[in-house]
SEKE-560844 format. One line per 2 residues: number of its first residue (from 1); their letters; for each residue x, y, z of N, C-alpha, C. Coordinates in nm, 3 decimals. Atoms other than C-alpha are relative to their C-alpha. Example, Ala and Ser with C-alpha at 12.3 -4.5 7.8 and 13.67 -1.06 7.14 Angstrom:
1 = AS = 0.089 -0.119 0.000 1.230 -0.450 0.780 0.090 0.120 0.000 | -0.082 -0.119 -0.006 1.367 -0.106 0.714 -0.077 0.109 0.073;
END
This chain:
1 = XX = -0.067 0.105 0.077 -3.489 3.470 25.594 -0.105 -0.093 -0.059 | 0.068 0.122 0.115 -3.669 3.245 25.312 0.095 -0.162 -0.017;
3 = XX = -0.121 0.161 0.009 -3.572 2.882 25.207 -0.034 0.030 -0.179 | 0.033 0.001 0.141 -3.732 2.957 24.831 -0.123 -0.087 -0.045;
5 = XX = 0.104 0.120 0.026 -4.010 2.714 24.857 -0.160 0.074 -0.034 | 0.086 -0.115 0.041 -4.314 2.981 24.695 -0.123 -0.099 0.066;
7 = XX = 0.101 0.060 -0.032 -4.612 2.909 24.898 -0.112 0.020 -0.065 | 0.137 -0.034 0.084 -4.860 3.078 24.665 0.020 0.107 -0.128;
9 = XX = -0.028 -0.080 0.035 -4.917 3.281 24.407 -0.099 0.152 -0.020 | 0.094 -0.147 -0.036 -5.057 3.682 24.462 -0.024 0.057 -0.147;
11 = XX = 0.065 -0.109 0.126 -5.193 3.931 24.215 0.019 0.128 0.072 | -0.038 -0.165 -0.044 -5.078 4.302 24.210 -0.143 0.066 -0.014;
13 = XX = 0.130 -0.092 -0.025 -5.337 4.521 24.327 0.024 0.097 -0.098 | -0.030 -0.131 0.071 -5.152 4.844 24.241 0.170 0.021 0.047;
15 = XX = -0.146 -0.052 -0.067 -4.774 4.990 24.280 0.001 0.154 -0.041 | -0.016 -0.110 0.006 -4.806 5.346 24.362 0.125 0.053 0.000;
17 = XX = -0.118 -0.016 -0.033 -4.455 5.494 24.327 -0.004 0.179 -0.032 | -0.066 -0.157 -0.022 -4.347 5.869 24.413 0.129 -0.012 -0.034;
19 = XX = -0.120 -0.063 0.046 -4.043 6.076 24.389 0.090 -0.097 0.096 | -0.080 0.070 -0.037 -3.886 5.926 24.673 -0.066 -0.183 0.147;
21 = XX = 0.052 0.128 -0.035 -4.083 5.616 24.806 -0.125 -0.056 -0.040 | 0.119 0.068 0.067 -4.393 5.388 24.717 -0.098 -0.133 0.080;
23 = XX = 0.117 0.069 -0.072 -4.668 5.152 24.818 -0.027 -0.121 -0.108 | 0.059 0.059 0.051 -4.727 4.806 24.691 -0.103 -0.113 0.061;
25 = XX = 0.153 0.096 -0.018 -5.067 4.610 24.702 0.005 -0.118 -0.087 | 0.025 0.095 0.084 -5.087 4.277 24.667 -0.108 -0.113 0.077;
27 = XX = 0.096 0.082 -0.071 -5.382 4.031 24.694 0.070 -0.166 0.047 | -0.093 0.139 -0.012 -5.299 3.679 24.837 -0.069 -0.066 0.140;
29 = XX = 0.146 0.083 -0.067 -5.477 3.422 25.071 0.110 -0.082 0.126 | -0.070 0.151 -0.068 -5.200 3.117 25.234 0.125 0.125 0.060;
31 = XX = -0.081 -0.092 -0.039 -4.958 3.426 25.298 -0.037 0.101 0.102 | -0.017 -0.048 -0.107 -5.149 3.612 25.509 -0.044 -0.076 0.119;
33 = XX = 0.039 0.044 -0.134 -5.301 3.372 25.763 0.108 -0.017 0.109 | -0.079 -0.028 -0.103 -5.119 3.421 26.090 0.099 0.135 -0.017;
35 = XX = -0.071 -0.107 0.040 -4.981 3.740 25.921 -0.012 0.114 0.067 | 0.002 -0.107 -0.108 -4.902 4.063 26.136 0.081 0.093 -0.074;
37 = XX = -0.066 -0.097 0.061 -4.825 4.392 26.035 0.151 -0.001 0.061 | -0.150 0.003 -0.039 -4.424 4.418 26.038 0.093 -0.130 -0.058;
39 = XX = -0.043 0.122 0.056 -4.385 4.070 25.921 0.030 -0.017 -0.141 | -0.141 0.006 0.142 -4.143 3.970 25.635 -0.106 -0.091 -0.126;
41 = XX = 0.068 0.086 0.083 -4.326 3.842 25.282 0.112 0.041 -0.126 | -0.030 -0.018 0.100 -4.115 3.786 25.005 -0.075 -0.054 -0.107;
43 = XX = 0.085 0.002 0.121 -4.268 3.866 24.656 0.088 0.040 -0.113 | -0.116 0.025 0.073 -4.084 3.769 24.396 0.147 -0.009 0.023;
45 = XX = -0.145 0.035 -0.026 -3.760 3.683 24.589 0.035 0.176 0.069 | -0.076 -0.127 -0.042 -3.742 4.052 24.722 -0.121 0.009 0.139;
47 = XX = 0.073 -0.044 -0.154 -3.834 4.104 25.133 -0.040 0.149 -0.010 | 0.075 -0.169 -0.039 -4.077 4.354 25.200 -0.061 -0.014 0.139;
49 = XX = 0.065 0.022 -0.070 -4.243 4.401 25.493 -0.160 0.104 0.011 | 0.087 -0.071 -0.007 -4.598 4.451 25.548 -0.056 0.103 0.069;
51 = XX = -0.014 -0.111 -0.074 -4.730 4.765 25.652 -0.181 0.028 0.016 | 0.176 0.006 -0.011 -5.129 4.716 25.620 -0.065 -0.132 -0.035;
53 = XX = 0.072 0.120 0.034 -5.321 4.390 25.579 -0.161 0.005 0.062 | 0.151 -0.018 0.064 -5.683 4.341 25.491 -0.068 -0.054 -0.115;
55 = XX = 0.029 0.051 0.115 -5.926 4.199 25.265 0.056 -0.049 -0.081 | -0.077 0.115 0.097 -5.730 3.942 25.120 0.071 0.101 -0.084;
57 = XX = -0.111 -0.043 0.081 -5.445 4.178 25.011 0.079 0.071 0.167 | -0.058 0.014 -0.092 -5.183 4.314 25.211 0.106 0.121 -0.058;
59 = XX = -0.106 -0.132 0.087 -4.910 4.652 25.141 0.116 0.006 0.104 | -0.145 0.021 -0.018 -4.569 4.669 25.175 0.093 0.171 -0.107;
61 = XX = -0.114 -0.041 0.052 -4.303 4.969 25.142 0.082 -0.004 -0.090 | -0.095 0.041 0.026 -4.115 4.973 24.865 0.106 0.097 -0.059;
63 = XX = -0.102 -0.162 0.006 -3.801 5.235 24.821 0.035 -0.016 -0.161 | -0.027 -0.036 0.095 -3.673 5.358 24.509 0.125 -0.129 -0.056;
65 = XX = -0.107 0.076 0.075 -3.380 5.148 24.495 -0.030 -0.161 -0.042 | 0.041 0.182 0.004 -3.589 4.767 24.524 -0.012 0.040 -0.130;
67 = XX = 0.031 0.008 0.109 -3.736 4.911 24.214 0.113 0.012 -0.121 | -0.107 -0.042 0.106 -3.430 5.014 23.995 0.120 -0.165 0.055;
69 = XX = -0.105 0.089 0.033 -3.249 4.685 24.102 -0.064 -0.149 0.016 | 0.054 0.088 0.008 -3.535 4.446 24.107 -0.116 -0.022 -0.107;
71 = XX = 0.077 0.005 0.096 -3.854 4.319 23.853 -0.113 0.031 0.064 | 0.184 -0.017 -0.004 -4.122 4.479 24.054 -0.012 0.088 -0.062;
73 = XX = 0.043 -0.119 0.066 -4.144 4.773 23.902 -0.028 -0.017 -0.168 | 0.040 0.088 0.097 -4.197 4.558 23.556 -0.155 -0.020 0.026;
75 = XX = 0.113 0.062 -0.045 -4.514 4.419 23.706 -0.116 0.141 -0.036 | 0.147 -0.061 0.043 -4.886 4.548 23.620 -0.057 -0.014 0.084;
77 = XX = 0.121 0.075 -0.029 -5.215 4.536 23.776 -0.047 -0.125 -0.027 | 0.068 0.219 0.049 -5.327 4.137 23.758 0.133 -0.078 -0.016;
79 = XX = -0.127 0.067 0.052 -4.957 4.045 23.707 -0.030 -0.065 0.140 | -0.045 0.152 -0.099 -4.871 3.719 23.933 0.128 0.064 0.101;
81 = XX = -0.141 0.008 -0.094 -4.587 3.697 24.187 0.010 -0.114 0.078 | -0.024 0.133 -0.085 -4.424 3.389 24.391 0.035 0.050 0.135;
83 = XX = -0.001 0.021 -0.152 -4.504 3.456 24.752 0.102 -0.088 0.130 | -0.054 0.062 -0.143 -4.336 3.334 25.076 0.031 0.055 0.129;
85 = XX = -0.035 -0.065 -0.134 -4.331 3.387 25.434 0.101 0.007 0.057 | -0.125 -0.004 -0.020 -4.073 3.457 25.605 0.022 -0.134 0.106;
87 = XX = -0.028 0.128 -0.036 -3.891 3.097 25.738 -0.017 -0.007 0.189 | -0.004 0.032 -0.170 -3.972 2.988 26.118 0.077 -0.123 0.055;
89 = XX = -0.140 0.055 -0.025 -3.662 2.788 26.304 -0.100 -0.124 0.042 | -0.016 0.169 0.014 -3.925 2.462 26.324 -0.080 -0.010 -0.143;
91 = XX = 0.028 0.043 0.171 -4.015 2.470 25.893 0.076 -0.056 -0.032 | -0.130 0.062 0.076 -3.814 2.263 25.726 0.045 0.058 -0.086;
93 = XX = -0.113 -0.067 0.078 -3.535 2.363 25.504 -0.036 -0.066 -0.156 | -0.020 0.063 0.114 -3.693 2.264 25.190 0.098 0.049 -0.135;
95 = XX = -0.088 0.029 0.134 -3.485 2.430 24.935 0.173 0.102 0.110 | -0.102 -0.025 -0.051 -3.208 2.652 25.084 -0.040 0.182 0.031;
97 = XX = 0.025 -0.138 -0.042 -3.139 2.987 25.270 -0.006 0.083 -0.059 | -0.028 -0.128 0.093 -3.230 3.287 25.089 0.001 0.129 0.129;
99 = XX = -0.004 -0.110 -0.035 -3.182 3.653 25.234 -0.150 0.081 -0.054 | 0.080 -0.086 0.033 -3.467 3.803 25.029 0.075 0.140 -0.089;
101 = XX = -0.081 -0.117 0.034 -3.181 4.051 24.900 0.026 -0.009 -0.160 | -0.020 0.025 0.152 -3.159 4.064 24.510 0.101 0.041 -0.036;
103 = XX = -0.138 -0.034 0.076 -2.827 4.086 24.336 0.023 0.047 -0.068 | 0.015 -0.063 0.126 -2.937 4.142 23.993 -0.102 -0.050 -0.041;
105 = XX = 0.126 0.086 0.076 -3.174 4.053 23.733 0.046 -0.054 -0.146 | -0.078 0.074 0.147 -3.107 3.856 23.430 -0.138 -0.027 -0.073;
107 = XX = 0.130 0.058 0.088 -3.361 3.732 23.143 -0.011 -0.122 -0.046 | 0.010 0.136 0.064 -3.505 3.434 23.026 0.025 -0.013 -0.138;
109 = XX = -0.010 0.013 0.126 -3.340 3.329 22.736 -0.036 -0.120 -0.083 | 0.056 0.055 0.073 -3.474 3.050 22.627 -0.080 -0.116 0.098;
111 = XX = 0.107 0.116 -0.061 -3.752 2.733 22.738 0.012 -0.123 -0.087 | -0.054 0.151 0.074 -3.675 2.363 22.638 -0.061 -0.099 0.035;
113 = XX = 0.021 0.112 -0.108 -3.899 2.075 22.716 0.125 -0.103 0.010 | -0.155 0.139 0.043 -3.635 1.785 22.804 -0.120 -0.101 0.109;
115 = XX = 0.032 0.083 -0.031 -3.836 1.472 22.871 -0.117 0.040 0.098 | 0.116 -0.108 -0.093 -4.067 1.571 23.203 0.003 0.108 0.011;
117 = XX = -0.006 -0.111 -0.064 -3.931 1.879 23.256 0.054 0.070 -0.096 | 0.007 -0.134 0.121 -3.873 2.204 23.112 0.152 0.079 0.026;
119 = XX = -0.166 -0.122 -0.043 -3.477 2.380 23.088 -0.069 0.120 -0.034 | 0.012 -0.181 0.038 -3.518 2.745 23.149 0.180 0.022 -0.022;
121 = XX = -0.125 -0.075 0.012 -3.176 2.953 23.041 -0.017 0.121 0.034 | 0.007 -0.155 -0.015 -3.099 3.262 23.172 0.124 0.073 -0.023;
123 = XX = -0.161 -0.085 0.027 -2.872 3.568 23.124 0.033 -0.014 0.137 | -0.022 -0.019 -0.130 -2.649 3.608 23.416 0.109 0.115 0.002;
125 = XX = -0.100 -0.126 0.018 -2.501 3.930 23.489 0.115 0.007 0.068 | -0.153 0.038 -0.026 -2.124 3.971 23.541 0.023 0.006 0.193;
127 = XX = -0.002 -0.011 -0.174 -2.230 4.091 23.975 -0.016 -0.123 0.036 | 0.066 0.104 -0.076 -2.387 3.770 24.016 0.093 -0.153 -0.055;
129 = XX = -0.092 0.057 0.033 -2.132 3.554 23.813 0.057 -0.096 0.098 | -0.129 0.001 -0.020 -1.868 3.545 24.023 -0.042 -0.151 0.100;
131 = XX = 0.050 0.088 -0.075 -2.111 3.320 24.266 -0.088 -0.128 -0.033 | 0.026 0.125 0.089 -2.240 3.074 24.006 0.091 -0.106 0.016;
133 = XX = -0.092 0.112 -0.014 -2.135 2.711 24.033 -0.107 -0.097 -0.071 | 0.118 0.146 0.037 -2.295 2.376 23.863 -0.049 -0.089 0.115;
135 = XX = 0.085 0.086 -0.183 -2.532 2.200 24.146 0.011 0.111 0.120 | 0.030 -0.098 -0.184 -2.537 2.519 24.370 -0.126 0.073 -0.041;
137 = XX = 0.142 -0.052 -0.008 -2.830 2.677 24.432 -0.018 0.180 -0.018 | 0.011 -0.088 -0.017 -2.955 2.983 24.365 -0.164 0.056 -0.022;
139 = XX = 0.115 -0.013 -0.008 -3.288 3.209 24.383 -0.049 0.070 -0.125 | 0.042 -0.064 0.126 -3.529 3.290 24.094 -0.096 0.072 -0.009;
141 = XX = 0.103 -0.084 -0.022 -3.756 3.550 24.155 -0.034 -0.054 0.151 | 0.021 0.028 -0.122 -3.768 3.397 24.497 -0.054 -0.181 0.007;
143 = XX = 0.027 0.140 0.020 -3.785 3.039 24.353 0.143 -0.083 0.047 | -0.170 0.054 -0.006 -3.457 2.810 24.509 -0.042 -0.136 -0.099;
145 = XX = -0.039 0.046 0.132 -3.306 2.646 24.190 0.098 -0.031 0.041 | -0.133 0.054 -0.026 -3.033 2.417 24.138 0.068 0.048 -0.179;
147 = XX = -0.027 -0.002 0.172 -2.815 2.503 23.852 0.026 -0.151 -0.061 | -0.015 0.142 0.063 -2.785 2.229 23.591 0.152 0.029 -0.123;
149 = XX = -0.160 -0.019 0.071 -2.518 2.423 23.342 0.020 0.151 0.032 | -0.041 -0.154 0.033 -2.283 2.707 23.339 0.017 0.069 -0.138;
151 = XX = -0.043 -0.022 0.123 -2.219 2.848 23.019 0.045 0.176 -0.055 | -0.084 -0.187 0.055 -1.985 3.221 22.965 -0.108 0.070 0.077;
153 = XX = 0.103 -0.133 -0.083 -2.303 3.493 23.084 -0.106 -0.064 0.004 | 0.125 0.071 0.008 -2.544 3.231 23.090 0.019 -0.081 0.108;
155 = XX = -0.050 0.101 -0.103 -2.637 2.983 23.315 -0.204 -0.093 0.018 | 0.120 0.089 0.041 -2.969 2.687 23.303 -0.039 -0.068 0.130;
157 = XX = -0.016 0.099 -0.116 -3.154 2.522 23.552 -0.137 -0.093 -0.103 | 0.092 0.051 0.013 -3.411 2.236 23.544 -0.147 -0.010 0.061;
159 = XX = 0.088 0.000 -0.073 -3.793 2.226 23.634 -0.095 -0.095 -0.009 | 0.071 0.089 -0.019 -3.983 1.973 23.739 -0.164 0.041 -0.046;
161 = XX = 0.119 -0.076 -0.006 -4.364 1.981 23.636 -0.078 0.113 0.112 | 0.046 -0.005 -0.132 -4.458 2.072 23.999 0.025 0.186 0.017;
163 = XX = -0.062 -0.134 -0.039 -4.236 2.388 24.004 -0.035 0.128 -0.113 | 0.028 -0.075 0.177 -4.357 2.506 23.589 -0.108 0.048 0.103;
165 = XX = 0.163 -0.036 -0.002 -4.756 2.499 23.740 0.066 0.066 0.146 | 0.051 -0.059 -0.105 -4.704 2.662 24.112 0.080 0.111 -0.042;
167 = XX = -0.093 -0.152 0.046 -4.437 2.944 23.981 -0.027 0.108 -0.101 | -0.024 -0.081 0.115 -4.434 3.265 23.808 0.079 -0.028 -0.146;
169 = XX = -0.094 0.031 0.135 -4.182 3.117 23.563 -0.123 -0.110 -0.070 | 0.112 0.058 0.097 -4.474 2.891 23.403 -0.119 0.095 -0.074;
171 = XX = 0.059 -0.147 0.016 -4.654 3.235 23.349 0.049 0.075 -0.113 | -0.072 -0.079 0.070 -4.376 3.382 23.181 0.102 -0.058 -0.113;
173 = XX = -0.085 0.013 0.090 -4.196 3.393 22.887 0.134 0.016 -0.028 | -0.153 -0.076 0.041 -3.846 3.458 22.663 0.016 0.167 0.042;
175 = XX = 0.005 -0.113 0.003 -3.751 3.760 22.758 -0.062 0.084 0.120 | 0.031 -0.049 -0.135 -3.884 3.810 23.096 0.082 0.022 0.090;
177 = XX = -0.076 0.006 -0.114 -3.712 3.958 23.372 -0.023 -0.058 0.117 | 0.080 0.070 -0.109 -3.637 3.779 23.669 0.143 0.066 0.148;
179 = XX = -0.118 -0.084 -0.122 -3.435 3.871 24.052 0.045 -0.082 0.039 | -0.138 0.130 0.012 -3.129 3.665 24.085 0.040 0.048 0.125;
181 = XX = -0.046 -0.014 -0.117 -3.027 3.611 24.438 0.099 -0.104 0.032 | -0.099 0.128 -0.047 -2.696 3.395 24.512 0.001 -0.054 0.111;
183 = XX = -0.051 0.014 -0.141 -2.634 3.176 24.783 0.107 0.051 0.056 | -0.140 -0.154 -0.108 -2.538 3.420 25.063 0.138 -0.105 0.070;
185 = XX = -0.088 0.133 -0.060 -2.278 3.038 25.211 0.132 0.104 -0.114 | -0.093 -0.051 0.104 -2.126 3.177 24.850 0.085 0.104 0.007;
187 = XX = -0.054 -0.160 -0.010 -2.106 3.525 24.940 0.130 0.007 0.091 | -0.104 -0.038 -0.133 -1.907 3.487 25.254 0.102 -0.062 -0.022;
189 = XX = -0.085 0.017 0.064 -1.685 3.223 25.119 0.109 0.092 -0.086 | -0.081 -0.057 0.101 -1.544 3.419 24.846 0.037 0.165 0.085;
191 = XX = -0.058 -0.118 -0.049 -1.510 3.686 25.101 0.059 -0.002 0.112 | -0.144 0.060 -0.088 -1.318 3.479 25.360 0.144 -0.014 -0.105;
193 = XX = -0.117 0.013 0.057 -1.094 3.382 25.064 0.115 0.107 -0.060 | -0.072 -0.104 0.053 -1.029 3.708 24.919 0.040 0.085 0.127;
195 = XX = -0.011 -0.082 -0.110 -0.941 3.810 25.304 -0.079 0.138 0.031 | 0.038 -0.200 -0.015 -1.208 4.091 25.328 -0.073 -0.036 0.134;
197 = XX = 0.070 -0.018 -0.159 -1.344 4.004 25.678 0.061 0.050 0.133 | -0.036 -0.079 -0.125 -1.252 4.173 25.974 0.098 -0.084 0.058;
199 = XX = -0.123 0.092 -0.091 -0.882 4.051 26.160 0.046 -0.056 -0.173 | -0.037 0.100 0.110 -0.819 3.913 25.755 0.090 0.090 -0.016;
201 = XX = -0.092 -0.047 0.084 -0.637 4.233 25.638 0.148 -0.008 0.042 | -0.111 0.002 0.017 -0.307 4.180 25.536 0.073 -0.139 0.065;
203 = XX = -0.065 0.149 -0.018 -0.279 3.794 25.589 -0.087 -0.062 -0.150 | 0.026 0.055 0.112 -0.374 3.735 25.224 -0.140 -0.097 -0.007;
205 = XX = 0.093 0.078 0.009 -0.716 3.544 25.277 0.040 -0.135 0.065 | 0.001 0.127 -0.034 -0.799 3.202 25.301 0.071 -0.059 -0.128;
207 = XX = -0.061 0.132 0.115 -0.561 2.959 25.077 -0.013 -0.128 -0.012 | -0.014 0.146 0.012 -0.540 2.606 24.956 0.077 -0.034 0.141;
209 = XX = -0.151 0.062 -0.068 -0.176 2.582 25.151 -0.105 0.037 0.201 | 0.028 -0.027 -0.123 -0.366 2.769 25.458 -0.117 -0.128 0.096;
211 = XX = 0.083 0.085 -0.019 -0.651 2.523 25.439 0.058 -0.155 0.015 | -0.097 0.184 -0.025 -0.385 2.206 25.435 0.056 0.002 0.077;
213 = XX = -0.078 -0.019 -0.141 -0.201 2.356 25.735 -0.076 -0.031 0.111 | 0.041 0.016 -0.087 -0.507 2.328 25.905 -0.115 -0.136 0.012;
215 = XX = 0.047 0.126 0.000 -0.574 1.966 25.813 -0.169 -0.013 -0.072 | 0.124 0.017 0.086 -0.891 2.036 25.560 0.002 -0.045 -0.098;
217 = X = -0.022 0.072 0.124 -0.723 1.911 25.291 0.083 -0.115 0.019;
END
């Protein structure tokens, strides 16, 4: 588990990829100290775990499917990535829980300065939709973001200088892909309400009326 708070940023060694699995190398310094093979590093918002560390780089597993539903397989030799270790129960909670699990990927559609800070826009694809809200959080390549607007398949957040210079998104341009991870609070919600949890079927979910019966409203 991540909070989204990118502690550094790595450089791709190499991403060897076969028929049915692959190997990625990445260099990086504040990520591995205290680092042990087995241990969780998300790079770019997608958990890998490492499987060799050494000389200031470090390799990680990665299966066929991270690549076909995430932006590493985009990435080059020398390309960047936003690092993070995996969260320990006394770090603080600076931005919010991520999974490391990617949903989809959407693109940057456009860059705006507004006063200090910079609006990014992105596409947002119809999977990851459904869990969009204005002021909820979500992850951007493994960056936690607050949204600022919704708008039809789109959706904007704001960035402080702080977050432009330590992130891949100050790196990158229109038109870059990035790995959209919702808050998982979201996920389970909308899947208490639509009754899909275990003991739910066939009592219609969670309702307004159910939620006022039991004095929440």
């Amino acid at each position: 588990m991540f909070t989204g708070i990118v502690e550094e940023l790595g450089k791709l060694v190499s991403l060897q990829m076969k028929a049915d699995s692959g190997v990625i190398t990445i260099e990086a310094d504040k990520v591995l100290e205290g680092c042990q093979i087995g241990d969780s590093i998300a790079v770019n918002g997608v958990c890998l775990t490492a499987r060799d560390i050494g000389n200031g780089t470090f390799s990680a597993d990665v299966m066929p499917e991270t690549i076909r539903k995430t932006n590493l397989g985009n990435l080059k030799p020398g390309g960047i990535v936003n690092l993070e270790r995996a969260l320990m129960l006394s770090s603080r909670l600076g931005g919010h829980l991520m999974l490391g699990h990617v949903d989809a990927t959407g693109r940057i559609i456009s860059i705006k300065p507004e006063g200090n800070a910079v609006f990014y826009t992105f596409s947002a694809p119809e999977e990851i939709r459904r869990y969009l809200l204005p002021q909820g959080s979500i992850g951007i390549d493994g960056i936690s973001l607050t949204i600022a607007r919704l708008a039809g398949d789109s959706f904007s957040v704001s960035l402080i200088p702080h977050t432009v210079k330590v992130t891949t998104l100050g790196h990158n341009g229109v038109g870059y892909a990035v790995n959209l991870e919702a808050d998982v609070l979201g996920k389970y919600v909308r899947k208490i309400m639509e009754g899909g949890l275990p003991g739910g079927q066939g009592e219609g979910g969670l309702t307004l009326e159910k939620l006022a019966e039991g004095g929440f409203l």
